[in-house]
C-alpha positions in Angstrom: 12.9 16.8 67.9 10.5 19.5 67.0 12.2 20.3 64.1 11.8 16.6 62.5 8.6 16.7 63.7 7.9 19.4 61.5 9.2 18.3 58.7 7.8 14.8 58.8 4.4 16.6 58.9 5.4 19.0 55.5 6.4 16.0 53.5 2.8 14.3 54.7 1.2 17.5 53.6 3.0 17.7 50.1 2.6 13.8 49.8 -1.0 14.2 50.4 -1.7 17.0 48.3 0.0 14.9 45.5 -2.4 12.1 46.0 -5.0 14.8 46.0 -4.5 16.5 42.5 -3.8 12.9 41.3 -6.7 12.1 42.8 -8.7 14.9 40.9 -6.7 14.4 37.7 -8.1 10.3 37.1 -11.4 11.6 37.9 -11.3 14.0 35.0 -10.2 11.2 32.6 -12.7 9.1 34.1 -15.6 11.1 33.5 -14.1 12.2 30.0 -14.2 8.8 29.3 -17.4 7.9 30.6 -19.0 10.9 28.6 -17.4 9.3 25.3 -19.1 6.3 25.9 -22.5 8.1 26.7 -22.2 9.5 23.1 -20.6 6.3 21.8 -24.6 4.5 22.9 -26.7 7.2 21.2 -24.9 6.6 18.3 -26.3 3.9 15.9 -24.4 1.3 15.9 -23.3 0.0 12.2 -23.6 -3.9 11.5 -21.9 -6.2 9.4 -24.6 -6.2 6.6 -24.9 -2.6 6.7 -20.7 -2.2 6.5 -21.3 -4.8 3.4 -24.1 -2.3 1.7 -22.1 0.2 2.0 -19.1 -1.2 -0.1 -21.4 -2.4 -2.4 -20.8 -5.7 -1.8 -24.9 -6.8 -1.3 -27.4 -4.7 -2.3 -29.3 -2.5 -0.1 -32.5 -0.6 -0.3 -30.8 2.9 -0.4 -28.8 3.3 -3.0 -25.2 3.1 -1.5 -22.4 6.0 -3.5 -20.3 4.7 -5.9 -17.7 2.8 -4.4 -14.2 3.8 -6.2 -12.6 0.0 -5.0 -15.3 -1.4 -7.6 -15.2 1.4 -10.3 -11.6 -0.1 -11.6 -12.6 -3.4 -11.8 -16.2 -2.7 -13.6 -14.0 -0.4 -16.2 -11.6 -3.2 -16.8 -14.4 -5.6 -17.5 -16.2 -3.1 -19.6 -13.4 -2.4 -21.5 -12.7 -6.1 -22.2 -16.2 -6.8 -23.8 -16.0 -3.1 -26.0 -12.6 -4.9 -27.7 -15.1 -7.9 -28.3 -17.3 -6.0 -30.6 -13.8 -4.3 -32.1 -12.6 -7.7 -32.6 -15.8 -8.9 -34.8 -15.2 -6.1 -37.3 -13.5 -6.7 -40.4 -11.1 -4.3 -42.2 -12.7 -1.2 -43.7 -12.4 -0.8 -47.6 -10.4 1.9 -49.5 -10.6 3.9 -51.8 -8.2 6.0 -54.4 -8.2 8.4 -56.9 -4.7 9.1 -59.1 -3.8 11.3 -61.5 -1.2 10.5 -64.3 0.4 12.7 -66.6 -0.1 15.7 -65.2 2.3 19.2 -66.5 4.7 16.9 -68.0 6.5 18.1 -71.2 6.1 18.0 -74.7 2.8 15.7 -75.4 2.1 15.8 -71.3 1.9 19.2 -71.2 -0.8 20.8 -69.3 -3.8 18.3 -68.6 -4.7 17.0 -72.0 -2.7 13.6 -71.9 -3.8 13.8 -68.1 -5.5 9.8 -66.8 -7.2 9.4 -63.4 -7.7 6.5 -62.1 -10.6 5.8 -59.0 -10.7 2.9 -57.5 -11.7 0.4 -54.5 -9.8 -1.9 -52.8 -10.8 -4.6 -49.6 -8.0 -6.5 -48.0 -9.5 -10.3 -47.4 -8.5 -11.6 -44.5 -7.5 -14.9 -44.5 -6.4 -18.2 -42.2 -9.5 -17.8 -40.0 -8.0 -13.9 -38.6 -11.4 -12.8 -37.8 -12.6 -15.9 -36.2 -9.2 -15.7 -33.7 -9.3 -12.2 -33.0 -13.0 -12.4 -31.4 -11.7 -15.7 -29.8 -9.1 -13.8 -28.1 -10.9 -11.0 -27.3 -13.8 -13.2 -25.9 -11.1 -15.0 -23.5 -9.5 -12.1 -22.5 -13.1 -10.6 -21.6 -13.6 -13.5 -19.5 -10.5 -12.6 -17.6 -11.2 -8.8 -16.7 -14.7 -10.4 -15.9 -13.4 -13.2 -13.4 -10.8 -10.6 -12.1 -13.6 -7.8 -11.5 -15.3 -10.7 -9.6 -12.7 -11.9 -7.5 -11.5 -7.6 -6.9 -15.7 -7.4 -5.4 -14.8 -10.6 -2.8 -11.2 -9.6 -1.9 -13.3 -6.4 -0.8 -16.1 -7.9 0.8 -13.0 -9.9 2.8 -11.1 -6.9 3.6 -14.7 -5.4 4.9 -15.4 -8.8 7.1 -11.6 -8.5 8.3 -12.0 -5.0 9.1 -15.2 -4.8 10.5 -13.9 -8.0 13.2 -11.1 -5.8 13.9 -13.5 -3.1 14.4 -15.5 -4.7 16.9 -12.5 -6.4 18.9 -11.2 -2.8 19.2 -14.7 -1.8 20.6 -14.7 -4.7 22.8 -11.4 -4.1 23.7 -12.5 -0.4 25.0 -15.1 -2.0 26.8 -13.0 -3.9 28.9 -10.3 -0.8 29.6 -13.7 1.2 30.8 -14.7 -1.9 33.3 -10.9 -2.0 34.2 -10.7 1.4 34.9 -14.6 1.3 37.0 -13.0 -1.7 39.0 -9.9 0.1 40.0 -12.1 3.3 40.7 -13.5 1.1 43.2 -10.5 -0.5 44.4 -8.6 3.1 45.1 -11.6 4.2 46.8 -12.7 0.8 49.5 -8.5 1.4 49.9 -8.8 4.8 50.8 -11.1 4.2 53.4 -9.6 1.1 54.8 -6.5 2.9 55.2 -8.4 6.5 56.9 -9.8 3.7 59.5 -6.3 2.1 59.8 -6.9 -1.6 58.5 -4.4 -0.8 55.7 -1.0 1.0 55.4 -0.7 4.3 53.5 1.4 2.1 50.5 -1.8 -0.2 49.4 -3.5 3.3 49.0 -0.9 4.5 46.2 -1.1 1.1 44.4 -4.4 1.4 43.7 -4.3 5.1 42.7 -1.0 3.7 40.5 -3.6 0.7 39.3 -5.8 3.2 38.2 -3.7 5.4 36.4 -2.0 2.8 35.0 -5.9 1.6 34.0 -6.4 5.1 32.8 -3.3 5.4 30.4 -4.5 1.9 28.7 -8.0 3.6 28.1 -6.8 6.6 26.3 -4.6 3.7 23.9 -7.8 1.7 23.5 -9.6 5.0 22.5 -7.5 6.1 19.9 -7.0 1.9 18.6 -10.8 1.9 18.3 -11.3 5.3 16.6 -8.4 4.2 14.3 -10.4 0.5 13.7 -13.2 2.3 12.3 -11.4 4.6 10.4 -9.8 1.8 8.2 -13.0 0.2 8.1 -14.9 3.6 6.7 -12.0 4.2 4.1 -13.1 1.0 2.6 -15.9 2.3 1.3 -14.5 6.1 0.8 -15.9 8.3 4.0 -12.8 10.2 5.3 -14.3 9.3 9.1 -16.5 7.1 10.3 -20.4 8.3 10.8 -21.3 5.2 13.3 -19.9 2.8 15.8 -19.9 -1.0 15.8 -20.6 -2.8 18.6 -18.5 -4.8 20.9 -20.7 -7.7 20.5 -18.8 -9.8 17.3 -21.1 -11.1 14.7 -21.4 -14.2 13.7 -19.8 -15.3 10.1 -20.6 -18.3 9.1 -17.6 -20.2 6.3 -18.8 -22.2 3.4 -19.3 -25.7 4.6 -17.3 -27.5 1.5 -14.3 -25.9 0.2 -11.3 -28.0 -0.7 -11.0 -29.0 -4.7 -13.7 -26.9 -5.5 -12.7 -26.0 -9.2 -15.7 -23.3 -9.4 -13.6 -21.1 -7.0 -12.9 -18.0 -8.4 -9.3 -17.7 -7.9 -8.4 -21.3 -10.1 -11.7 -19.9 -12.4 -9.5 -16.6 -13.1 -6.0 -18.9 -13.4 -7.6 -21.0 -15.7 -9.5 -18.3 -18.0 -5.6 -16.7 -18.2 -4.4 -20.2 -19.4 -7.4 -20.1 -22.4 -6.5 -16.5 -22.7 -2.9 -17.3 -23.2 -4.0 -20.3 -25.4 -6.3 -18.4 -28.0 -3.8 -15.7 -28.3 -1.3 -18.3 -30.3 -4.3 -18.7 -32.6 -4.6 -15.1 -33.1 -0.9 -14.3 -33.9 -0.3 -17.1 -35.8 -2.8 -16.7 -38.7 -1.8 -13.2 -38.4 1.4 -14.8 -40.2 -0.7 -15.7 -43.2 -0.7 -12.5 -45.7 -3.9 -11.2 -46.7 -4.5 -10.4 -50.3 -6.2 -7.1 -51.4 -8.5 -6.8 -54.3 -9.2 -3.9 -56.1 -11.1 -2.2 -59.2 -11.8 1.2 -60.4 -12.2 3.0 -64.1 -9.4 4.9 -65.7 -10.3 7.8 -67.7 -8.2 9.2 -70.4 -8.9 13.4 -70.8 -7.2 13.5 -74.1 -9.6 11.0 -75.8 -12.4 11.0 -73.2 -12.0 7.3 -73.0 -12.6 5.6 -69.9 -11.8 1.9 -69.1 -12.0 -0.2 -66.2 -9.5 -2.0 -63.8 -8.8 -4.8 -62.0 -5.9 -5.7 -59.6 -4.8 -7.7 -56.6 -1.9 -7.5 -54.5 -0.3 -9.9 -51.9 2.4 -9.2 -49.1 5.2 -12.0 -49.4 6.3 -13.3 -46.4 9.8 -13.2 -46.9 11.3 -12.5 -43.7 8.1 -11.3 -41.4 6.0 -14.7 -40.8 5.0 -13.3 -36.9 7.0 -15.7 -35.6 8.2 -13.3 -33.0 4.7 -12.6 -31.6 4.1 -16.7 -31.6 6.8 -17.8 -29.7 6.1 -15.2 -27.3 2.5 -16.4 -27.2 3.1 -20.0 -26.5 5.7 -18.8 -23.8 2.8 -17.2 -22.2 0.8 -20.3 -22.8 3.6 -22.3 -20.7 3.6 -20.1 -17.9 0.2 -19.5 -17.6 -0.3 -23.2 -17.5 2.6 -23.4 -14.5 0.6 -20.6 -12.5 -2.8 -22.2 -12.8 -0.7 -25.3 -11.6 0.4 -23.0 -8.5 -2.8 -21.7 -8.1 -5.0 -24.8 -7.2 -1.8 -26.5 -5.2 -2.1 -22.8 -3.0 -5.6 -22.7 -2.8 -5.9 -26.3 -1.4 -3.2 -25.3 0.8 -4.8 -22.1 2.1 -8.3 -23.8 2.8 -6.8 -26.6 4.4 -4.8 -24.4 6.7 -7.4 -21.9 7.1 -9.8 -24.4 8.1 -7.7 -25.8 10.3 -7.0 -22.8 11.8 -10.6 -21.4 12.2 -11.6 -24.7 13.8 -8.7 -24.1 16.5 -10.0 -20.5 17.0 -13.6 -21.7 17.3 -12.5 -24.5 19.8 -10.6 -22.0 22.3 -13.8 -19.3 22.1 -15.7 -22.1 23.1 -13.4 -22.8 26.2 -12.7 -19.2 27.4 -16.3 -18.3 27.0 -17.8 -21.5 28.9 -15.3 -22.7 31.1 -12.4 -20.3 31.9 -13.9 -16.5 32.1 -16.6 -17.8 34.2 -14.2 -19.0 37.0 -12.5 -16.7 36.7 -15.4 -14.0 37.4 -16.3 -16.3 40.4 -12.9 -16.2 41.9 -13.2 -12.6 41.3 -16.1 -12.2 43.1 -14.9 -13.6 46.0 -11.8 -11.8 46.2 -13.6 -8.5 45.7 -15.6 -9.9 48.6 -13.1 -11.1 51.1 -11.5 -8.1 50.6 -14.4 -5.7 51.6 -14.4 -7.7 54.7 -10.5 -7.3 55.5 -9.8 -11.1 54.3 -7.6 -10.6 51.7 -5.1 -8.0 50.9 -5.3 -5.6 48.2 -3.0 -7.5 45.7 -5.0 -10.5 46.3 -8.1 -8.4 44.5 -5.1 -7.2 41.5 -4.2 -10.4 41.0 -7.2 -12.0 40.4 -8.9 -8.9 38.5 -5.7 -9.3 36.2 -5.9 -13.0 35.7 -9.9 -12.1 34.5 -8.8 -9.4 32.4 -6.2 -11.7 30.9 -9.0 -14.2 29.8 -10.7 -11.7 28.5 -8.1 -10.1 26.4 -7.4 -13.9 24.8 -11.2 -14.1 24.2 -11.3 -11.2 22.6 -8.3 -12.5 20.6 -10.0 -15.5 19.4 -12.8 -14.5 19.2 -11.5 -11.9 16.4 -9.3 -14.7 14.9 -12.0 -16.9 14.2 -13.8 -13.9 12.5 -10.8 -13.0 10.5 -10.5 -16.7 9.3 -14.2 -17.1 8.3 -13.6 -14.3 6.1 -10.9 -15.8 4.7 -12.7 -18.8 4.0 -15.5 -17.0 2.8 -13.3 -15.3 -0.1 -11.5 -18.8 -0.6 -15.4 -20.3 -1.5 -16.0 -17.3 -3.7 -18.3 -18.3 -6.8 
């Protein structure tokens, strides 16, 4: 008997010591964690128009670096308008200057029967080449330009998207933090009610088990959060993120009409490819109409010292080569360029209708978890937490209510970063 006596008391001692350096151990996250979020508040925190300035999306009264998700774009469009100006100029004249006769034999020996020729010569174009080419060129223009357009609200999307999941990640790390204070609380009212004897040993290690299970989730939502704003930052090039957002989420507001509006940008950029595709049968086919070349120059005889003038003209026949390679191609662009822009308003009705819909769904449940579900649920809480201070309720009575909070809070959170991500959608559908 005094031998099991003794060894009942070792494994209390080694089971308490355990709780003890477990004990010690949360703590240390704890107050690592709390000392993040200290720093986290004296931090400014970065809103949605500032995350917008920054990508150069609206302007800003500092002048915001060069973003290199715009530079491309800008280039392209730039480019397009420098082959305008190519396309207005016409073919450069040419000149020539032959020698004939020159150290033949006999009478064309040396350089006395020697005849040089100089002379000018401008290819004409003709079947309206000039007029097609900066038709062309113009609708192509309008293309990069369009494009460029549509390249600066696909990023101001991705920056809304971002930013939304930016601030759920924040708000996410808020609620790990009050899930981890709540447990605190909960390992510590046990730990007392069980030194006094109004609980068993085992509702003591669920708590501590609560917490570090509490614990392990804070550490993921720390690194989720950090790894938000990272992805938000490399939107506008910054290797790490200089500020945090706030767990508050802002409010984006969708255009009010969207659906068969043919001034969107996406069915403005299919339909400036179709006229693209359309002038470019103009340009090649008068490029199968040959161009003549004029010329005229003097001719001067060295044995006589004569000199006489010249005329000529040339023309290309169009034996085999009439471009009709480069037309067919052309109109087989035309055809599929027409069945894309086809594809591209039938998709973009489809995509505002469901997004719409979808956004109108998200907005609806915000509405409900916010007013009517999270508040009951903090009430029942509450009343738990206090039954249980006063020995009414049992310990997993507390869990299971704090979990069923924390659950409603989660999906708030979730549509609440939903809706965001679907106004920004909607946004880049209504882009102008």
């Amino acid at each position: 008997m005094p031998q099991r006596s003794s060894d009942r008391q070792q494994r209390n001692f080694r089971k308490m010591s355990a709780i003890h350096w477990r004990g010690v151990l949360l703590g240390g996250l704890f107050l690592a964690a709390q000392a993040t979020t200290v720093a986290a508040q004296e931090r400014e925190l970065l809103t949605l128009e500032a995350a917008l300035a920054r990508a150069g999306i609206v302007d800003s009264a500092d002048e915001p670096p060069e973003n290199p998700r715009l530079i491309g774009p800008r280039a392209e469009a730039d480019a397009a308008r420098a082959l305008v100006d190519q396309a207005r100029l016409r073919p450069n004249p040419e000149i020539a200057l032959e020698a004939e006769n020159i150290a033949g034999s006999g009478a064309f020996s040396g350089l006395q029967a020697t005849e040089y020729t100089l002379s000018l010569s401008q290819r004409l174009e003709l079947g309206g080449k000039q007029g097609a080419r900066v038709r062309a060129a113009q609708a192509e223009a309008r293309v990069a330009t369009l494009s460029g357009a549509l390249s600066v609200a696909q990023l101001g999307r991705s920056v809304r998207e971002r930013y939304v999941e930016a601030v759920a990640a924040a708000a996410r790390l808020e609620l790990a933090r009050d899930i981890v204070e709540r447990n605190r609380e909960l390992a510590r009212i046990a730990g007392v009610l069980v030194d006094v004897g109004r609980e068993p040993p085992l509702r003591s290690l669920r708590a501590e088990a609560a917490l570090a299970e509490a614990l392990a989730e804070l550490e993921a939502a720390l690194a989720a959060d950090s790894t938000a704003r990272n992805a938000l930052a490399a939107l506008w090039g910054e290797a790490t993120p200089a500020t945090d957002v706030p767990s508050v989420f802002p409010e984006i507001e969708p255009p009010a009409t969207l659906l068969a509006s043919p001034s969107a940008l996406r069915l403005q950029v299919a339909r400036a490819e179709r006229e693209a595709a359309d002038a470019a049968i103009a340009r090649e086919r008068s490029l199968g109409i040959p161009d003549p070349a004029i010329s005229a120059g003097i001719r001067r005889f060295e044995e006589s010292r004569d000199q006489a003038f010249l005329v000529g003209v040339s023309i290309p026949l169009p034996f085999r080569n009439r471009n009709q390679g480069n037309i067919a191609a052309a109109e087989a662009r035309l055809r599929a360029a027409t069945a894309r822009e086809a594809i591209a308003r039938t998709d973009f009705e489809l995509e505002v209708t469901q997004a719409r819909g979808q956004f109108l769904a998200a907005e609806a449940r915000v509405e409900t978890l916010a007013e009517t579900s999270l508040p009951q649920a903090e009430e029942a809480l509450r009343l738990v937490r206090i039954g249980y201070r006063n020995g009414r309720f049992p310990l997993i009575e507390v869990l299971a209510a704090a979990e069923a909070r924390d659950t409603i809070r989660e999906a708030l959170i979730q549509a609440q970063e939903d809706r965001g991500r679907l106004a920004a959608t909607l946004i880049w559908l209504g882009a102008q």
